[in-house]
C-alpha positions in Angstrom: 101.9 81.0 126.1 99.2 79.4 124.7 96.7 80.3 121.6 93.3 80.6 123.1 91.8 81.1 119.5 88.8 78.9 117.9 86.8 79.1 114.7 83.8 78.8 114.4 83.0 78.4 111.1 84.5 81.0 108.7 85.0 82.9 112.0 88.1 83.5 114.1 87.3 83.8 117.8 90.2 85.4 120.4 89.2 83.0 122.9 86.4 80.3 123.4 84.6 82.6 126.3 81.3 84.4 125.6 78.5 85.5 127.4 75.1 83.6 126.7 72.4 85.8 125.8 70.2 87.2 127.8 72.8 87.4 130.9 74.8 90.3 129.1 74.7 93.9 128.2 77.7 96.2 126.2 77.4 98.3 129.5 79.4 95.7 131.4 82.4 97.4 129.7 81.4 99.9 132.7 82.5 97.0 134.9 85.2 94.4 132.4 87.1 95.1 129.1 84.9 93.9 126.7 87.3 93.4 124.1 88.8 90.3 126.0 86.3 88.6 125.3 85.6 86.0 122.8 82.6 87.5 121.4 79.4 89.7 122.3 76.5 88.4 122.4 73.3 90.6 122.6 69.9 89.9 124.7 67.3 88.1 122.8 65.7 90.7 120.3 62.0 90.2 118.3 60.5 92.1 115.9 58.0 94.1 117.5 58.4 95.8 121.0 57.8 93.4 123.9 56.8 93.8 127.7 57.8 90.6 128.5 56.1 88.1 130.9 54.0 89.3 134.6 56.0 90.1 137.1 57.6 88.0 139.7 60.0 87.3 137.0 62.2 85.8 138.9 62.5 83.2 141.7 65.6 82.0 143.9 66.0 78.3 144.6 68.9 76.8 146.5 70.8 75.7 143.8 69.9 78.9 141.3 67.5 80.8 139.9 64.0 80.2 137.8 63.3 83.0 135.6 60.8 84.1 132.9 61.6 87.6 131.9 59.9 87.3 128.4 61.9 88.5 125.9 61.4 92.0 126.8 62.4 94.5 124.0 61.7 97.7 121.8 61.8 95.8 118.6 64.2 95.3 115.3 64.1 98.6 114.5 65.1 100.2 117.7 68.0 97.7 117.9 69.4 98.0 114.7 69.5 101.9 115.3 70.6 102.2 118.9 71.8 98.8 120.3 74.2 97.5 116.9 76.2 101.1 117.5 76.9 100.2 121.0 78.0 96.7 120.2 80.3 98.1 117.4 82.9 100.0 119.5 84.1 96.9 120.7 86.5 94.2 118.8 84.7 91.1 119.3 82.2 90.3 116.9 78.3 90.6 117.5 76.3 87.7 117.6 72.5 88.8 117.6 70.2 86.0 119.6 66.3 86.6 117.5 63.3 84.8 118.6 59.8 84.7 117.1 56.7 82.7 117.3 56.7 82.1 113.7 58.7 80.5 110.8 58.4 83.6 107.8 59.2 86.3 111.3 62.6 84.6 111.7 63.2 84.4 108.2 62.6 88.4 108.3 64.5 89.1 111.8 67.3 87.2 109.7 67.1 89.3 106.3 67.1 92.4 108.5 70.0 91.7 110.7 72.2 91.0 107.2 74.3 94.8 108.0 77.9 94.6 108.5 78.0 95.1 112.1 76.0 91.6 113.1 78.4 88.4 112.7 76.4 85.7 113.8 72.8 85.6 114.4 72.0 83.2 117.3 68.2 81.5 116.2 66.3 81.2 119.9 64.5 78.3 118.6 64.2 77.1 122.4 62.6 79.7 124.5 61.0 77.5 127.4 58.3 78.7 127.9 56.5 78.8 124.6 55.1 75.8 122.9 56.1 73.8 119.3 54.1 75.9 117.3 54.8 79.4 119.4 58.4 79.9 119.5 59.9 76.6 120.9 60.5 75.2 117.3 63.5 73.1 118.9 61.5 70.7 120.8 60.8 68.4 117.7 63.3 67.7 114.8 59.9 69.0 112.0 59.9 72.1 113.3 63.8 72.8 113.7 64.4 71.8 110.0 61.4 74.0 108.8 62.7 77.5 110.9 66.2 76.8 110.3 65.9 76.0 106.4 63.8 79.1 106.3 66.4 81.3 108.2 69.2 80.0 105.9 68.1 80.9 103.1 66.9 84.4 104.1 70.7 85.4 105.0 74.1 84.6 104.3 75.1 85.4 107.9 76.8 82.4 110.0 73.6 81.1 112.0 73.6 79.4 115.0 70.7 76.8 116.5 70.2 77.3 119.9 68.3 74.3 120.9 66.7 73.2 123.5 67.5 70.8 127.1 64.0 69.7 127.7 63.7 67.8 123.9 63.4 64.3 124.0 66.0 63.5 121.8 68.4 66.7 121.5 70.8 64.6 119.1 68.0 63.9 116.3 67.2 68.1 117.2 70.8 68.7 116.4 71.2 66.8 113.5 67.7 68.5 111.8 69.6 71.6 112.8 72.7 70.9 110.9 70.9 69.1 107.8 68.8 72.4 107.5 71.8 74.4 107.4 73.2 75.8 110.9 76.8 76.6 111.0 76.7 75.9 114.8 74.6 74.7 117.5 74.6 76.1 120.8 73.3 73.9 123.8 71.4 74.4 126.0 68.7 77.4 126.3 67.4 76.9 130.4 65.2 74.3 131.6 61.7 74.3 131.9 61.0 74.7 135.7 58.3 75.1 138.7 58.5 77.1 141.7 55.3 76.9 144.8 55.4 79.4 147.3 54.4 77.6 150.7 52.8 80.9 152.3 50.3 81.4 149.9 50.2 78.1 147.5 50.6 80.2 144.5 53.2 79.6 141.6 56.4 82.1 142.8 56.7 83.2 139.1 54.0 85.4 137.2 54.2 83.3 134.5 54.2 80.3 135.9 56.9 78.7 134.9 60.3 79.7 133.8 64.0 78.7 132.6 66.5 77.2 135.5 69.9 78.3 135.1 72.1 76.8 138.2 75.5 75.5 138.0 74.3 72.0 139.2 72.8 71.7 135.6 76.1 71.4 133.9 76.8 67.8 133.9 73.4 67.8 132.4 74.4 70.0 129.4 78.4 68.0 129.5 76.5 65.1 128.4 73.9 66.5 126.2 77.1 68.5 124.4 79.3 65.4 124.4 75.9 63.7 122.5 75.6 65.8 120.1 79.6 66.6 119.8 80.0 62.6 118.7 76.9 62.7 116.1 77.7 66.3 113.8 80.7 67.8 112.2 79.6 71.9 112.8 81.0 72.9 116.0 78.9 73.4 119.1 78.9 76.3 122.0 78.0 74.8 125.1 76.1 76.6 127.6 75.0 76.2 131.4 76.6 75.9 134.5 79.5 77.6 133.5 81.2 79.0 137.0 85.2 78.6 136.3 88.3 77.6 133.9 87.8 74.0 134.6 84.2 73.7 134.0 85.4 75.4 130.1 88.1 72.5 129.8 85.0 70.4 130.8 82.9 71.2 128.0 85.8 71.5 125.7 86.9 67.8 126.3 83.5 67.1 125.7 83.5 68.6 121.8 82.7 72.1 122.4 84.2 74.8 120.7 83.2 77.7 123.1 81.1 78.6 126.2 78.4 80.6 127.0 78.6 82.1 130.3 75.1 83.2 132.2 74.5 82.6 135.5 78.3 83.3 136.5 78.6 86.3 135.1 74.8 87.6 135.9 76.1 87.1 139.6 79.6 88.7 139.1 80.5 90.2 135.5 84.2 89.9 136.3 84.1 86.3 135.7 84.3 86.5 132.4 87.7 87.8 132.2 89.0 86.0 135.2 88.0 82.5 133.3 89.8 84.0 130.8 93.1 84.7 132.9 92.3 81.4 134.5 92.0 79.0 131.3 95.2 80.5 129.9 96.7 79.4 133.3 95.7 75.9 133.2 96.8 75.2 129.9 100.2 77.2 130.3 100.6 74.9 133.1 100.2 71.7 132.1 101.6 72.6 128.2 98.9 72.8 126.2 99.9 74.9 123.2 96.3 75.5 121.6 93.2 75.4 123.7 91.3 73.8 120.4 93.6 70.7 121.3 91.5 69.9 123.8 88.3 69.9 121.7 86.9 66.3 121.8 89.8 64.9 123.4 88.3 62.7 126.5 89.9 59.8 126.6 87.1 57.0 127.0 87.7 55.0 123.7 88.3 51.7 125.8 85.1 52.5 127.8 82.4 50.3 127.4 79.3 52.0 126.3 76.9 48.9 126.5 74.6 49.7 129.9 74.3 46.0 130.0 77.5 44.9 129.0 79.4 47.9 131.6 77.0 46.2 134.7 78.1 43.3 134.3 81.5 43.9 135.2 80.4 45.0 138.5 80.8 48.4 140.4 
């Protein structure tokens, strides 16, 4: 049978499956075993109560959804009370996803989410739909260093960038990550999208625009993983698209240590497990002894990366 187990840094994951943030609540266990999975991964928490963006909030497309819920919340203090407990029946460990619109904030969300119970704290550095200087930190390698230096050296907790698809250069955004200390990178938050209603010209969403999460985006994020994958040495989670066993080998191949699971699981919970029961399949049946052998292993060393030099060989 095979070992499903990863690290991540000093940490020992059961499996490389988690559920992204924001797509995921400890009341699924209502619906799934919770301790199957790799790890937990709680909604997006800042530090003062939130009511999060106008409603629509939500908008269906025909390949997924656009939404803009807003990081919707009743603060730090409410969650390290109420919502840590909940989290702590359950073997995983926690990661904690914190946002905030400015650099000293996350170096507080970070001091204060330094109890026992939090393993990882996951640094939103990507929400879409706030600017540089507002919360979406990740879109220029300045910003990332600055937040991310300032997080790590308010905690000793493992801290994760989560960074962001619509950069212009996610592998320099990465590597400011890693330079300013992250133990992990987790790619991609959603991608920053538009939706027109044609009955009354209006923008479908109340806030305009919002964060795309389809599966039709993962070969998207494959390659923006695999990027970043070839260019760092701290281990990356990737995230989007994510709908079965395969699409986990996928990412895996492509240097990933884990997967973040949204949309699949926000339309089904049980997906999560069955990937689960699924991956171990695949691997028992084609004899791979340790999923973390597949981590990086696409073979394309004899494939020419030159655009110029691979057209002229001809199609």
């Amino acid at each position: 049978m095979v070992d499903l187990s990863v690290k991540i840094g000093d940490l020992t994951f059961q499996n490389p499956i988690q559920p992204a943030s924001g797509a995921f609540s400890w009341e699924y266990n209502e619906v799934i075993d919770l301790n199957r999975l790799g790890a937990l991964v709680a909604k997006t928490i800042c530090r003062e109560p939130r009511l999060g963006n106008p409603t629509p909030r939500m908008a269906e497309t025909e390949a997924g959804i656009i939404q803009s819920i807003g990081l919707p919340g009743k603060g730090i203090d409410y969650f390290l009370e109420n919502i840590v407990p909940e989290y702590a029946r359950f073997e995983p460990p926690l990661v904690v996803s914190v946002s905030s619109e400015s650099i000293d904030d996350f170096a507080a969300l970070a001091r204060e989410l330094s109890v026992p119970d939090v393993d990882v704290i996951e640094c939103n550095i990507s929400c879409p739909t706030r600017n540089t200087t507002g919360g979406n930190f990740a879109l220029q390698e300045e910003h990332t260093k600055e937040v991310m230096s300032a997080i790590r050296e308010a905690t000793d907790k493992p801290v994760w960038a989560k960074l962001s698809p619509n950069a212009g250069d996610i592998v320099s955004i990465a590597m400011a990550a890693e330079e300013a200390g992250a133990d992990a990178l987790v790619i991609a938050n959603t991608f920053l999208s538009l939706k027109i209603r044609t009955d009354n010209f209006r923008p479908a969403l109340g806030n305009k625009f919002g964060g795309m999460v389809s599966p039709a985006l993962k070969p998207i994020v494959l390659r923006m993983v695999y990027q970043v994958a070839k260019e760092v040495k701290i281990p990356v989670i990737g995230v989007g698209g994510v709908t079965n066993a395969e699409d986990v080998v996928e990412y895996m191949l492509a240097g990933a240590h884990s997967v973040g699971i949204g949309y699949a699981g926000f339309r089904n919970p049980t997906a999560l497990t069955t990937i689960i029961d699924d991956l171990e399949a695949w691997c028992d049946e084609r004899g791979v002894e340790k999923v973390t052998d597949l981590i990086g292993a696409v073979k394309d060393d004899d494939m020419e990366m030159d655009p110029l030099v691979a057209a002229s060989h001809g199609v």
